[in-house]
C-alpha positions in Angstrom: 55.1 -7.1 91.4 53.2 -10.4 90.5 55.0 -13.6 89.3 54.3 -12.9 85.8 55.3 -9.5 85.1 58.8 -10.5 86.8 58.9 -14.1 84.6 58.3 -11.7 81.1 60.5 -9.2 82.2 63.4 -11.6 82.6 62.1 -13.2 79.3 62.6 -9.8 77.9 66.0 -9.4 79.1 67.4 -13.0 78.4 70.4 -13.0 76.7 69.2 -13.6 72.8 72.0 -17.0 72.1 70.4 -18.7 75.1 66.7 -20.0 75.5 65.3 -22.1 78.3 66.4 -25.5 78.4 63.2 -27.7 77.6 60.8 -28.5 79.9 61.4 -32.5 80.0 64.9 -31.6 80.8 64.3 -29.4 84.1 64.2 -31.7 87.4 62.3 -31.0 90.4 64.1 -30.6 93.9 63.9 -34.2 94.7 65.1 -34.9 91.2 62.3 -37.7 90.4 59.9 -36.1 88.2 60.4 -32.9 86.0 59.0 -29.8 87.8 56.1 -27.9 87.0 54.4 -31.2 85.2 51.5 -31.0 88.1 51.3 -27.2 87.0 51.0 -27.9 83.7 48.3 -30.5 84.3 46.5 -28.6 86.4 46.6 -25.3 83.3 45.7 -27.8 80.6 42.3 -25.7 80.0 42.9 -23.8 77.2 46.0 -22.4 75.2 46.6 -18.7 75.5 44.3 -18.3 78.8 46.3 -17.0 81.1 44.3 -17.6 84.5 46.9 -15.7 87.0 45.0 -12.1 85.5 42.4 -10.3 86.4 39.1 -10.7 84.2 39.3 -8.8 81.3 43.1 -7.0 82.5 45.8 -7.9 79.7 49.1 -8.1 81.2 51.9 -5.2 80.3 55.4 -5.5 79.1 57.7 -3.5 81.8 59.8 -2.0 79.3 56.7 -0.7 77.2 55.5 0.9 80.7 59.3 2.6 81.0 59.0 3.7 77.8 55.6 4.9 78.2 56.6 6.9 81.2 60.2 8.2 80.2 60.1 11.8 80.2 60.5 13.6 76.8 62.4 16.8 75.6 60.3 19.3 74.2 62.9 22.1 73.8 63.9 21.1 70.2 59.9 21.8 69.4 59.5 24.5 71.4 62.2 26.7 70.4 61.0 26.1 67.3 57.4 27.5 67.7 58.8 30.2 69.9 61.6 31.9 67.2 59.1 31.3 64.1 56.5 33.7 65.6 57.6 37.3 64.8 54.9 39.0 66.5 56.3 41.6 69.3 53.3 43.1 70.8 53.6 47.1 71.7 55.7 48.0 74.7 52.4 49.9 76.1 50.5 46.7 75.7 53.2 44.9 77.6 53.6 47.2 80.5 49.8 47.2 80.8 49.7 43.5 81.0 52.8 43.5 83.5 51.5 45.4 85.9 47.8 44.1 86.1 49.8 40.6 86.5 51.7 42.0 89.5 50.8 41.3 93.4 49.0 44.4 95.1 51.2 44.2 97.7 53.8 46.4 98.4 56.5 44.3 97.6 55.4 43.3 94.7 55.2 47.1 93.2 58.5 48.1 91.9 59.8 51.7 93.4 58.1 54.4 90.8 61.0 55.9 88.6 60.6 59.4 89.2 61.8 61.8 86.2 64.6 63.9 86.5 64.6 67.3 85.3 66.9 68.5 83.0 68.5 72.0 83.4 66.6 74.3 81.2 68.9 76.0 78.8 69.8 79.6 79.7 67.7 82.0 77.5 70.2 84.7 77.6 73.2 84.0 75.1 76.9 85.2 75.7 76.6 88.7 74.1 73.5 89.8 76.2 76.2 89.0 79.4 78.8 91.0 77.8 76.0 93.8 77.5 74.9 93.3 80.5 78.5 93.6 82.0 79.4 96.8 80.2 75.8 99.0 81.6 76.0 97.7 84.9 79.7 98.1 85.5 80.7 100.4 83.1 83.4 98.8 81.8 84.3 99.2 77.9 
């Protein structure tokens, strides 16, 4: 991280009551001449020409980046779109679209339901048994 981006971010985080103290007031390490006056000499070219960029490269405020970047929920929007439309497509239309979807694999085919059959209803009824009963064994 350059120089600058780190002196604007701690600009941007400053406590709001306090500001920097002026720049006559600030002493250099040997204490006889105020720092940064060489710098400032030395910058003197033009205001708001910043020379520490790259040409033509504006620099970026880190917490317009973060903010930039800072993931966003959806789900609010999205359940939204997803319970408005009350289209339900045809359960044939659906399977057809599940299984072309599906692996060829083996593993990916589900075990074929296989149908059971029912017991077919008796066609005689309780009266032909009776009938029946009394012919073949003779009994009243």
């Amino acid at each position: 991280m350059s120089a600058s981006l780190l002196r604007r971010g701690l600009e941007l985080l400053e406590a709001p009551g306090r500001g920097k103290a002026p720049p006559g007031l600030q002493q250099g390490r040997d204490g006889s001449r105020p720092a940064g006056a060489a710098r400032r000499r030395k910058v003197m070219v033009g205001p708001g020409k910043n020379k520490a960029t790259i040409k033509g490269r504006v620099v970026k405020s880190a917490i317009e980046e973060y903010h930039k970047k800072k993931a966003v929920n959806h789900l609010k929007a999205n359940l939204q779109y997803m319970t408005s439309g009350r289209c339900v497509a045809d359960k044939a239309i659906t399977q057809q679209v599940l299984t072309q979807n599906r692996g060829r694999k083996s593993k990916d085919r589900p075990a074929e339901k296989k149908e059971k059959k029912k017991p077919e209803g008796t066609v005689f009824t309780e009266e032909d048994f009776r009938k029946f009963e009394r012919e073949y064994f003779g009994i009243p």
